[in-house]
PDB file of N, CA, C and O in Angstrom:
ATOM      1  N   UNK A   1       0.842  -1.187   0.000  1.00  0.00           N
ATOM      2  CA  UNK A   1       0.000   0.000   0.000  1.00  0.00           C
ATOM      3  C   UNK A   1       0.882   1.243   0.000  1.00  0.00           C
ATOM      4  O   UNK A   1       1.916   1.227   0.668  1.00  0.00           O
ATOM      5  N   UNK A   2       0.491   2.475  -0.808  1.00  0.00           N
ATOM      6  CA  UNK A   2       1.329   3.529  -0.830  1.00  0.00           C
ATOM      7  C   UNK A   2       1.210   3.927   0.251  1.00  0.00           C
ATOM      8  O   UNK A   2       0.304   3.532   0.985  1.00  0.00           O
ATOM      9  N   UNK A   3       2.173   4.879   0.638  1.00  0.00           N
ATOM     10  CA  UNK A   3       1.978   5.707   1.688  1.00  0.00           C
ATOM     11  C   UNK A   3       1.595   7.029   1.354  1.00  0.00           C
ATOM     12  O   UNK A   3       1.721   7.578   0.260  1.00  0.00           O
ATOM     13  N   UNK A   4       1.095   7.508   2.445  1.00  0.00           N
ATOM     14  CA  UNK A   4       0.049   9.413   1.594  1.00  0.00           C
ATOM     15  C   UNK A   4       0.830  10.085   0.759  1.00  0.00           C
ATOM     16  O   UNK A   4       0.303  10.210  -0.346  1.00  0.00           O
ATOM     17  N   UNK A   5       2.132  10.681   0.876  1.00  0.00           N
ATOM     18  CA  UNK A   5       2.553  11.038  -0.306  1.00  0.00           C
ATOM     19  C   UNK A   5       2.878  10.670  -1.692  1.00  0.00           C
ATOM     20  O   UNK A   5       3.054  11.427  -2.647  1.00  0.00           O
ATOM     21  N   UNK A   6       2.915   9.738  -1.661  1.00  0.00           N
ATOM     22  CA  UNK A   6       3.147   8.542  -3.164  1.00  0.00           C
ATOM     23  C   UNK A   6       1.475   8.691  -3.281  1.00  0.00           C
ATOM     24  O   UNK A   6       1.146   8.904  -4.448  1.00  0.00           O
ATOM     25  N   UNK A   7       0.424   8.633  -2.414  1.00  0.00           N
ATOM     26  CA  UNK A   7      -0.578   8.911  -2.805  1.00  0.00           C
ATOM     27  C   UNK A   7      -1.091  10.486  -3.670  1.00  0.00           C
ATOM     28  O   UNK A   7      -1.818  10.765  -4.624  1.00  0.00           O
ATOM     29  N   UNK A   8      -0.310  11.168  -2.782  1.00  0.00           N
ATOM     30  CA  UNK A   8      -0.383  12.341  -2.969  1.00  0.00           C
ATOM     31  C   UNK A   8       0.026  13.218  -4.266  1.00  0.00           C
ATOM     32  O   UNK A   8      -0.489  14.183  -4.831  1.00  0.00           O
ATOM     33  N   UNK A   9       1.049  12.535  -4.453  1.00  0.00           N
ATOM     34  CA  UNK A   9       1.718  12.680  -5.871  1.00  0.00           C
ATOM     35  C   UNK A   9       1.221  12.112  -6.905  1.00  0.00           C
ATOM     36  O   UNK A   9       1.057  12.869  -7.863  1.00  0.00           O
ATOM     37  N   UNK A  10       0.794  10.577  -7.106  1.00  0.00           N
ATOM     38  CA  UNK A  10      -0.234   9.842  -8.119  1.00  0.00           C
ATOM     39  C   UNK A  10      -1.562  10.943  -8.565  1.00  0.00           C
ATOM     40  O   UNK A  10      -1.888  11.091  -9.743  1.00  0.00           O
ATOM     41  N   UNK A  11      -2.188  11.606  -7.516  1.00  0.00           N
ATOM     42  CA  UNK A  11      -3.062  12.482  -7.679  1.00  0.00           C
ATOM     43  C   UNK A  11      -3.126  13.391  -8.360  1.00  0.00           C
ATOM     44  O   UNK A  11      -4.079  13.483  -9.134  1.00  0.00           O
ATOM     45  N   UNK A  12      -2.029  14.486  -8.304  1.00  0.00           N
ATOM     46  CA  UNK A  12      -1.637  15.554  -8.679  1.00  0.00           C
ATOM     47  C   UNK A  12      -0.945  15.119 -10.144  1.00  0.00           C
ATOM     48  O   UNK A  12      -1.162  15.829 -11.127  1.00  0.00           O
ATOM     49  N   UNK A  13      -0.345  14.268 -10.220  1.00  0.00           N
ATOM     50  CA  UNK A  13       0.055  13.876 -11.313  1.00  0.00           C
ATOM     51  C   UNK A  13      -1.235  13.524 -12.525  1.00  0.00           C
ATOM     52  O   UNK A  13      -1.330  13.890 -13.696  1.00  0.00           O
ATOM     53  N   UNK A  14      -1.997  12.798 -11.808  1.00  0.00           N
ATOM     54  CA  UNK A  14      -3.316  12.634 -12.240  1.00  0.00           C
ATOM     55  C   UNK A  14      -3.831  13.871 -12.975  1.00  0.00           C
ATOM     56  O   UNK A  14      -4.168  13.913 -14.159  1.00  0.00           O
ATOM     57  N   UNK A  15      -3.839  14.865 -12.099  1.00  0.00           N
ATOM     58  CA  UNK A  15      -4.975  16.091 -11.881  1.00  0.00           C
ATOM     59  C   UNK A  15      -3.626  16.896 -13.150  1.00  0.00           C
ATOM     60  O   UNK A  15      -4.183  17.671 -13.928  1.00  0.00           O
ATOM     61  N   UNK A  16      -2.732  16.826 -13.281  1.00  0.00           N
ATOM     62  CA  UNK A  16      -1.781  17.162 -14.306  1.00  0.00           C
ATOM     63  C   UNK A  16      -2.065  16.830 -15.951  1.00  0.00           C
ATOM     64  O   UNK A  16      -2.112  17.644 -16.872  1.00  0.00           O
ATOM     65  N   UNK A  17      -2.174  15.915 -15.982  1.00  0.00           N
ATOM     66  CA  UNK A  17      -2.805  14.659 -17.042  1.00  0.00           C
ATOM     67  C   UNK A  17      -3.709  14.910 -17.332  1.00  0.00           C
ATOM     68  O   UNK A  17      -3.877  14.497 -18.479  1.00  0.00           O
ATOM     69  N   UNK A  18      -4.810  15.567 -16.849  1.00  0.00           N
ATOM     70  CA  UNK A  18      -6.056  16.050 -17.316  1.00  0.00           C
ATOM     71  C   UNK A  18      -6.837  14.778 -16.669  1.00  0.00           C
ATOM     72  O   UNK A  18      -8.006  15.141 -16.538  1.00  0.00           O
ATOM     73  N   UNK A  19      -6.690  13.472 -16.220  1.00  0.00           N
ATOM     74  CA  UNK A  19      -7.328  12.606 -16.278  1.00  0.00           C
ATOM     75  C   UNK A  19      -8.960  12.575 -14.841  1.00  0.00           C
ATOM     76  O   UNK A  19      -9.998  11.929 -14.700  1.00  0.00           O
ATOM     77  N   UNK A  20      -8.251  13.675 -14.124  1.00  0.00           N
ATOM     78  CA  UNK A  20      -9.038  13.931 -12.723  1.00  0.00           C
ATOM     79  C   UNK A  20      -9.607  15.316 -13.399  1.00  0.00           C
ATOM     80  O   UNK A  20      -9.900  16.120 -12.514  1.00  0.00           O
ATOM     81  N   UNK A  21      -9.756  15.632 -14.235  1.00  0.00           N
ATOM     82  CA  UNK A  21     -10.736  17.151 -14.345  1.00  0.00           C
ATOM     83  C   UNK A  21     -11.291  17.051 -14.943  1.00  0.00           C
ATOM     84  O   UNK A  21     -11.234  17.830 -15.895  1.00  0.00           O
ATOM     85  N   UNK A  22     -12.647  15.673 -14.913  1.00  0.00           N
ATOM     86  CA  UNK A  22     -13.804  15.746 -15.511  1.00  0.00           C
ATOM     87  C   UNK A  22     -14.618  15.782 -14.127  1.00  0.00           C
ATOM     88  O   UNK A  22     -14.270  15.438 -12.997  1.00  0.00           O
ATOM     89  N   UNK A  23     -15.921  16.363 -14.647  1.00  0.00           N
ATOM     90  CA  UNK A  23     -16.740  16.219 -13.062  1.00  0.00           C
ATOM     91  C   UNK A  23     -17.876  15.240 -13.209  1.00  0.00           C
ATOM     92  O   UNK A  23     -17.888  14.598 -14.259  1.00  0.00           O
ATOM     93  N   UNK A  24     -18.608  15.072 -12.538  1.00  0.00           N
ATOM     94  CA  UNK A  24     -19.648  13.897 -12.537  1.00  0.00           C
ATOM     95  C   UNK A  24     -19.257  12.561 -12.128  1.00  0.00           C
ATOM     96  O   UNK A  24     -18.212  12.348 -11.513  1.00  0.00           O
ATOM     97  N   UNK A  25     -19.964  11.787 -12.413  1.00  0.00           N
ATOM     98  CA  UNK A  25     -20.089  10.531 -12.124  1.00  0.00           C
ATOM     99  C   UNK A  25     -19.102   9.609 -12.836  1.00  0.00           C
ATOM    100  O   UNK A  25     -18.848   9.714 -14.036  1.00  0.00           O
ATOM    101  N   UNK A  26     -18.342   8.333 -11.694  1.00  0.00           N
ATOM    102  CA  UNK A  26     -17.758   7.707 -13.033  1.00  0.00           C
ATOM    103  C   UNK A  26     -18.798   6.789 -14.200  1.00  0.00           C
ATOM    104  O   UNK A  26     -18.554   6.480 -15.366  1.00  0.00           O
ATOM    105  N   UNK A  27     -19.465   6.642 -13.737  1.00  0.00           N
ATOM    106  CA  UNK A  27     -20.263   5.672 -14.876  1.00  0.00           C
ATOM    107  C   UNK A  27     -20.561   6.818 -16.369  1.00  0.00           C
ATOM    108  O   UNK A  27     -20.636   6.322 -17.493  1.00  0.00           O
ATOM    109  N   UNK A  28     -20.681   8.107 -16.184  1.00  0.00           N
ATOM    110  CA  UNK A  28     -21.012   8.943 -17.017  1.00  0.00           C
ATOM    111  C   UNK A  28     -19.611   8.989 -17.805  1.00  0.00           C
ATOM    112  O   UNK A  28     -19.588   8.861 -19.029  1.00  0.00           O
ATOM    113  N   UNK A  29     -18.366   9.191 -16.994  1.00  0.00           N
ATOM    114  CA  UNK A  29     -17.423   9.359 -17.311  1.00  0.00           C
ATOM    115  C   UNK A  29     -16.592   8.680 -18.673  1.00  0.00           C
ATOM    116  O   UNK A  29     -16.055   9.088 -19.703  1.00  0.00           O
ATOM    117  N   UNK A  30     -16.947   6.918 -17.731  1.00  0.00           N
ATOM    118  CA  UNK A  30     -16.730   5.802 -18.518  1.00  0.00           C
ATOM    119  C   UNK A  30     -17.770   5.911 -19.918  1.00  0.00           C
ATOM    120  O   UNK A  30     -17.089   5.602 -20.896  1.00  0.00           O
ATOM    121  N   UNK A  31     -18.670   6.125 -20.177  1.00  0.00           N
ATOM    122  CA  UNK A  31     -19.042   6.521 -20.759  1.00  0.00           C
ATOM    123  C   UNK A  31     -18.671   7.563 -22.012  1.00  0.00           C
ATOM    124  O   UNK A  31     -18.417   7.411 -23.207  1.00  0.00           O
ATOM    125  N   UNK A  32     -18.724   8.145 -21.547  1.00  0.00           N
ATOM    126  CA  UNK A  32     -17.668   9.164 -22.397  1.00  0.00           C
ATOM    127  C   UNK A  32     -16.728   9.123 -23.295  1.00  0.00           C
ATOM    128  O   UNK A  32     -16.676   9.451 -24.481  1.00  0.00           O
ATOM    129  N   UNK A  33     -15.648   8.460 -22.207  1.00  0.00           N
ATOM    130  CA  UNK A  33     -14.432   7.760 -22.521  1.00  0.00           C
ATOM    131  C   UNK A  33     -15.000   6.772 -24.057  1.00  0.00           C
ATOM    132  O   UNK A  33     -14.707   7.145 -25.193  1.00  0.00           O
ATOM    133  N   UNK A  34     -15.721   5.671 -23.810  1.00  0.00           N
ATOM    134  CA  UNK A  34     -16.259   4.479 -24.684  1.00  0.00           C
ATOM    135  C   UNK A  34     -16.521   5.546 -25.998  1.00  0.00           C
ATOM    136  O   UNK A  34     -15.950   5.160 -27.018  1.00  0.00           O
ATOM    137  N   UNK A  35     -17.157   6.605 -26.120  1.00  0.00           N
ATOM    138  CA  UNK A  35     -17.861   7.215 -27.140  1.00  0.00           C
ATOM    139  C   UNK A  35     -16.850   7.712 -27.541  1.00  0.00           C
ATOM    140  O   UNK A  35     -16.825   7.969 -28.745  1.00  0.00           O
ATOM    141  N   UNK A  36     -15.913   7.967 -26.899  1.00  0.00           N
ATOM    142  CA  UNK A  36     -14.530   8.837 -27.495  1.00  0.00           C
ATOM    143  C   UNK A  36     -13.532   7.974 -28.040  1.00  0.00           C
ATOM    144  O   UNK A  36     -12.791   8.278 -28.974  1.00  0.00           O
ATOM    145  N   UNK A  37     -13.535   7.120 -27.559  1.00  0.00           N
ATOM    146  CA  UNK A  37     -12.577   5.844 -28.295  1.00  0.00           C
ATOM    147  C   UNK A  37     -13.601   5.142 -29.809  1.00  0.00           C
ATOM    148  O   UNK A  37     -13.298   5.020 -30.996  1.00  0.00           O
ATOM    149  N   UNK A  38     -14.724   4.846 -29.124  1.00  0.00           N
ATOM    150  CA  UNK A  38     -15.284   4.161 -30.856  1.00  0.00           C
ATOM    151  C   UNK A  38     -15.156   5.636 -31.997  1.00  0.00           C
ATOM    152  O   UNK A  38     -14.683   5.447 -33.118  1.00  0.00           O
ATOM    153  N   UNK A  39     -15.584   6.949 -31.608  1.00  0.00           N
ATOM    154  CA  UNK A  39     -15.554   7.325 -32.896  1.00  0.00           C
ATOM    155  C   UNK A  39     -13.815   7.424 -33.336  1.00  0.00           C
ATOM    156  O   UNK A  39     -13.521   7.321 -34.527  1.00  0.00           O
ATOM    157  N   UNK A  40     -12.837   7.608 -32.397  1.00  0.00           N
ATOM    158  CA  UNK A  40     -11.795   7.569 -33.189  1.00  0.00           C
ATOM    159  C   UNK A  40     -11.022   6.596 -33.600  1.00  0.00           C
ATOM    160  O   UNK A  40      -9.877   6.733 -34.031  1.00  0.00           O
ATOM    161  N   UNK A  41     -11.879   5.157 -33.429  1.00  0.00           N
ATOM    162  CA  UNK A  41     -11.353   3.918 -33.757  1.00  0.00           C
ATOM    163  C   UNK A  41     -12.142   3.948 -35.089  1.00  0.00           C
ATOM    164  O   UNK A  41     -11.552   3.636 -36.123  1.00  0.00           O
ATOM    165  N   UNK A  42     -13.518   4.327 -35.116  1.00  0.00           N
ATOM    166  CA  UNK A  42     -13.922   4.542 -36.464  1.00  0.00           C
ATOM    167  C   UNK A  42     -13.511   5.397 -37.359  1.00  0.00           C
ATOM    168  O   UNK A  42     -13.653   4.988 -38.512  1.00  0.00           O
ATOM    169  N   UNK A  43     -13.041   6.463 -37.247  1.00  0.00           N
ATOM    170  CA  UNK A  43     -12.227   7.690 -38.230  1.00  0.00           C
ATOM    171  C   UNK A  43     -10.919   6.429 -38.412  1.00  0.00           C
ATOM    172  O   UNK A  43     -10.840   5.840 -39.489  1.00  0.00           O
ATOM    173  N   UNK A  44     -10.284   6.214 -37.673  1.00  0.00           N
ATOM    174  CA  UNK A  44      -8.986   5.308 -37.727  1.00  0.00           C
ATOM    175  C   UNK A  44      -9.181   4.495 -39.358  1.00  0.00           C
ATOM    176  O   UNK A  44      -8.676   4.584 -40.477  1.00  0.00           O
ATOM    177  N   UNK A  45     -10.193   3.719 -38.692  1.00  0.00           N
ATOM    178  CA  UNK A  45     -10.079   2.587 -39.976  1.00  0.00           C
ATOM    179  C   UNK A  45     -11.273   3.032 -40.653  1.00  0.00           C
ATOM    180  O   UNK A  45     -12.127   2.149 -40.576  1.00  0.00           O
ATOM    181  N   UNK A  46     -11.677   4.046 -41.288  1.00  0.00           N
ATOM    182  CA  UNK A  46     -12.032   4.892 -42.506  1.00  0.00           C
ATOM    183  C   UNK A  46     -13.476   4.479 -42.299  1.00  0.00           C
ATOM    184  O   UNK A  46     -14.207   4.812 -43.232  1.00  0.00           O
ATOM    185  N   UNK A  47     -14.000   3.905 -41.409  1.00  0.00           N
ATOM    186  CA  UNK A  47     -15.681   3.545 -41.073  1.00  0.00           C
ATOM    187  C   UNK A  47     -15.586   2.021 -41.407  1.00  0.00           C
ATOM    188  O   UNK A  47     -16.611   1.520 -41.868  1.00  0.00           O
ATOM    189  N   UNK A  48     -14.530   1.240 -41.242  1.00  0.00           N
ATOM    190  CA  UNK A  48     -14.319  -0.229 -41.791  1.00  0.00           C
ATOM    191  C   UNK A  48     -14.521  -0.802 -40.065  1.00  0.00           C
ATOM    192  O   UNK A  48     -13.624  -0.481 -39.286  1.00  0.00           O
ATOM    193  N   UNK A  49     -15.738  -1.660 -39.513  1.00  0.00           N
ATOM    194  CA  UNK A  49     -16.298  -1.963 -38.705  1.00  0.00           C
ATOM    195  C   UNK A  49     -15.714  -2.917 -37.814  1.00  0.00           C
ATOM    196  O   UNK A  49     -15.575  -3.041 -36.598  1.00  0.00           O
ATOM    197  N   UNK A  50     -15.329  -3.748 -39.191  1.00  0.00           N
ATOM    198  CA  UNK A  50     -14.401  -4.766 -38.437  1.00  0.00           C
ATOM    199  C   UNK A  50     -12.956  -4.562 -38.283  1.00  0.00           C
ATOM    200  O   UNK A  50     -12.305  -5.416 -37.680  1.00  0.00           O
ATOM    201  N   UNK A  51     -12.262  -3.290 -38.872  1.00  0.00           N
ATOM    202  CA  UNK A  51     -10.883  -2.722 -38.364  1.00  0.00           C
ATOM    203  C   UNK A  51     -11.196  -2.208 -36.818  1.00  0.00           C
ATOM    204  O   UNK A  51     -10.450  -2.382 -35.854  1.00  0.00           O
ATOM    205  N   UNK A  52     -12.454  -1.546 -36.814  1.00  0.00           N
ATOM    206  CA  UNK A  52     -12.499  -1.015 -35.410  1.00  0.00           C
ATOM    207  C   UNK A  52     -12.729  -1.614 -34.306  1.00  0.00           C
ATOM    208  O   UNK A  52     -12.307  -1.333 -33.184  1.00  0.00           O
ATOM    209  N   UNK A  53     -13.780  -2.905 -34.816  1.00  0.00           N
ATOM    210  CA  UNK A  53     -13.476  -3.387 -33.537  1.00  0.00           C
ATOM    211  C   UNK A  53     -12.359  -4.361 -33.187  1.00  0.00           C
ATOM    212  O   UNK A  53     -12.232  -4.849 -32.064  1.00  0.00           O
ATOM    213  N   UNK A  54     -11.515  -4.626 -34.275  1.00  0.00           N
ATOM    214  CA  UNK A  54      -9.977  -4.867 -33.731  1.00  0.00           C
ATOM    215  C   UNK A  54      -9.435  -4.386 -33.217  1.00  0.00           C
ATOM    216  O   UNK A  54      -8.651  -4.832 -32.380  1.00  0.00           O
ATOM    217  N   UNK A  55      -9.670  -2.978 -33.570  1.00  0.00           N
ATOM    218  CA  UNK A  55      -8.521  -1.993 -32.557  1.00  0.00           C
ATOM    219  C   UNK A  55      -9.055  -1.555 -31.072  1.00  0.00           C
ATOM    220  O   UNK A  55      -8.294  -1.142 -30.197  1.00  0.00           O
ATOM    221  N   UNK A  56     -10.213  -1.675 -30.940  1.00  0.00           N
ATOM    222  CA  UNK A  56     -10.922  -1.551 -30.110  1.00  0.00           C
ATOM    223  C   UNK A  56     -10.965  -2.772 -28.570  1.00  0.00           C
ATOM    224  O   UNK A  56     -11.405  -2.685 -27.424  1.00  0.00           O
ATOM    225  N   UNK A  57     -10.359  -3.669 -29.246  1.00  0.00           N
ATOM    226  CA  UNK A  57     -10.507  -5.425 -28.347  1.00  0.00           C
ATOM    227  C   UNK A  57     -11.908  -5.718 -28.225  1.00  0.00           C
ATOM    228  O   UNK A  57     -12.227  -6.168 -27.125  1.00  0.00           O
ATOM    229  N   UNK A  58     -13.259  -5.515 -29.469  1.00  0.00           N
ATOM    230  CA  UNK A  58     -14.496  -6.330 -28.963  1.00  0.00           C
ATOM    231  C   UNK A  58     -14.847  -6.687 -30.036  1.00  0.00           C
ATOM    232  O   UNK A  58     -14.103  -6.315 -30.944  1.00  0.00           O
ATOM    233  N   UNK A  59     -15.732  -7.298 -30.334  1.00  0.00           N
ATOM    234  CA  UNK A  59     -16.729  -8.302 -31.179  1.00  0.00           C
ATOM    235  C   UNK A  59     -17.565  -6.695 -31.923  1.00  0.00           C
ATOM    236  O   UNK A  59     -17.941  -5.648 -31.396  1.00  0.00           O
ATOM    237  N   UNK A  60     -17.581  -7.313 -33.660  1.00  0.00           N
ATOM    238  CA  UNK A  60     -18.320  -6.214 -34.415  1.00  0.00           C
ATOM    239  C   UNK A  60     -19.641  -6.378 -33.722  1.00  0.00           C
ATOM    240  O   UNK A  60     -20.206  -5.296 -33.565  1.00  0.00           O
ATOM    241  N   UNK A  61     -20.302  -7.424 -33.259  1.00  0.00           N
ATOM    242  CA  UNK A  61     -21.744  -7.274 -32.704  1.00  0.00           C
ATOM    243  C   UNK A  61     -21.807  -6.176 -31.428  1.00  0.00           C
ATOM    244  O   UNK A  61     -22.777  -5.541 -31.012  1.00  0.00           O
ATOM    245  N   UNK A  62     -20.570  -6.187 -31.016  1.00  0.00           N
ATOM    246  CA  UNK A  62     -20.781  -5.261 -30.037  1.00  0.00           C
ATOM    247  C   UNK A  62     -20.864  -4.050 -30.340  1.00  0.00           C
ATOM    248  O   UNK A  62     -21.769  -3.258 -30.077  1.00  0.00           O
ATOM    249  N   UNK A  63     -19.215  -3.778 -31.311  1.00  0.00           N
ATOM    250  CA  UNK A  63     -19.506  -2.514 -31.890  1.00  0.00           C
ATOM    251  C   UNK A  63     -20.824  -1.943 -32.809  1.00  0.00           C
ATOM    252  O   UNK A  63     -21.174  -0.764 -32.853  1.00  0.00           O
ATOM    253  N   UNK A  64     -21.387  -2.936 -33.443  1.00  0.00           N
ATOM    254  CA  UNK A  64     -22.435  -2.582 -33.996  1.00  0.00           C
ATOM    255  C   UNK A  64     -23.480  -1.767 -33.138  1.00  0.00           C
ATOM    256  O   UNK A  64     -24.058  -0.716 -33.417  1.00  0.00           O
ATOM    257  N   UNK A  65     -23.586  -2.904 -31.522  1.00  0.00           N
ATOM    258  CA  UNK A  65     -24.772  -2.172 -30.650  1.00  0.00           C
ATOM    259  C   UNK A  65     -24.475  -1.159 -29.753  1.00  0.00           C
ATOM    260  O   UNK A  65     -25.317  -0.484 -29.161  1.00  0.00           O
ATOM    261  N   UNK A  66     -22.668  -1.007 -29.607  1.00  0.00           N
ATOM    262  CA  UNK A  66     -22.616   0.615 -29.043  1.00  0.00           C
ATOM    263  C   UNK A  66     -23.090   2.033 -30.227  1.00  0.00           C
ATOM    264  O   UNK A  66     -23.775   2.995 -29.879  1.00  0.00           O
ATOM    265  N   UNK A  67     -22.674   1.879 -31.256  1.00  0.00           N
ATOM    266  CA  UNK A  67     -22.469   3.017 -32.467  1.00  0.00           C
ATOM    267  C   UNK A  67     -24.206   3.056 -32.367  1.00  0.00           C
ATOM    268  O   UNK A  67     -24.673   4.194 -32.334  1.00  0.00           O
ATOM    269  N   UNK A  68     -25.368   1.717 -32.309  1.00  0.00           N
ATOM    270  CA  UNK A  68     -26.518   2.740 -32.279  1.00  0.00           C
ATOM    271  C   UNK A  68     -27.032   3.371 -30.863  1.00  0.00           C
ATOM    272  O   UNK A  68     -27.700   4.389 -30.683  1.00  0.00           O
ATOM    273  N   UNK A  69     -26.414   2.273 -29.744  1.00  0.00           N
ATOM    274  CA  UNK A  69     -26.578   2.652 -28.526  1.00  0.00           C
ATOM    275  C   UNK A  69     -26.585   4.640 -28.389  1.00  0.00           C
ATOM    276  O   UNK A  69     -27.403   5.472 -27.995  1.00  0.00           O
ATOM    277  N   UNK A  70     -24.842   4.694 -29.104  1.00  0.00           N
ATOM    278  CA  UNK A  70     -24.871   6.369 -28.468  1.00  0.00           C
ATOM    279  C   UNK A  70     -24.673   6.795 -29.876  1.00  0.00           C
ATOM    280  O   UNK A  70     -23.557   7.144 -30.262  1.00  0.00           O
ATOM    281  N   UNK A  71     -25.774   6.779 -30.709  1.00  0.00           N
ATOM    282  CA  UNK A  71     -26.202   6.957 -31.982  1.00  0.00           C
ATOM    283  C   UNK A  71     -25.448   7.783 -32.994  1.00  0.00           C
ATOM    284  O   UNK A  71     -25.749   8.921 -33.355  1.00  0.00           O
ATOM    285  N   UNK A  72     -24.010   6.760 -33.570  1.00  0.00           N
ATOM    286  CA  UNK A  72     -23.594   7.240 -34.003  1.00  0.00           C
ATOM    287  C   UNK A  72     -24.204   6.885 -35.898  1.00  0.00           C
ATOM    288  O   UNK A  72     -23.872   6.228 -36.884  1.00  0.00           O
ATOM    289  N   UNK A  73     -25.107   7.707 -35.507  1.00  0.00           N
ATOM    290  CA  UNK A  73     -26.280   6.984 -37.402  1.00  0.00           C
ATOM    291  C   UNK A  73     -24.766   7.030 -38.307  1.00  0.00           C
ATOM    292  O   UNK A  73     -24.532   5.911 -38.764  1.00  0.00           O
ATOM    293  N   UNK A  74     -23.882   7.877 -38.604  1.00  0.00           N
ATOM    294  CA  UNK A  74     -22.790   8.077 -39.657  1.00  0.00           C
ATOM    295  C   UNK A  74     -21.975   7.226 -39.719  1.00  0.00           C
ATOM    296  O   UNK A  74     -21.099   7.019 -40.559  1.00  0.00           O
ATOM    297  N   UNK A  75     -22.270   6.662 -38.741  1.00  0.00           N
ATOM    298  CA  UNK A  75     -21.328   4.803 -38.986  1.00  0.00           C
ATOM    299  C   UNK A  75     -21.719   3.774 -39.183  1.00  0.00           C
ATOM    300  O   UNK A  75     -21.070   2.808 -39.584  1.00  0.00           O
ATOM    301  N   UNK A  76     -23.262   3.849 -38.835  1.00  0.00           N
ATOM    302  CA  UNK A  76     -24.156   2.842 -39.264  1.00  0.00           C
ATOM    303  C   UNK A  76     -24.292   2.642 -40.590  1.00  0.00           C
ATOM    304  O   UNK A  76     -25.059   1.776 -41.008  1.00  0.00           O
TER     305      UNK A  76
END
């Protein structure tokens, strides 16, 4: 287990990174994150479904049901 300053520093380092200056919830967060990775896994491989979800690590069925989940119609 760290001790508070090794804690303390992971944080700030964090909060450096940009990775601690979103606000809300993590589930919203994670969220986010997911929508921000499929569309630039889709720009990546030119709207090619099954490049993305290679690069991505999931099954095109999945990618298929996030892109309408957070409705990305332009990839559909």
């Amino acid at each position: 287990m760290d001790d508070p300053e090794a804690i303390k520093k992971k944080i700030f380092h964090a909060m450096g990174c940009g990775i601690l200056s979103r606000k809300g919830k993590l589930p919203d967060a994670i969220h986010e994150l997911e929508k921000q990775m499929i569309e630039e896994a889709m720009v990546r491989s030119g709207g090619n479904q099954r490049m993305a979800s290679e690069i991505l690590g999931i099954t095109e069925r999945m990618l298929g049901y996030r892109l309408k989940h957070y409705g990305f119609k332009s990839f559909i």
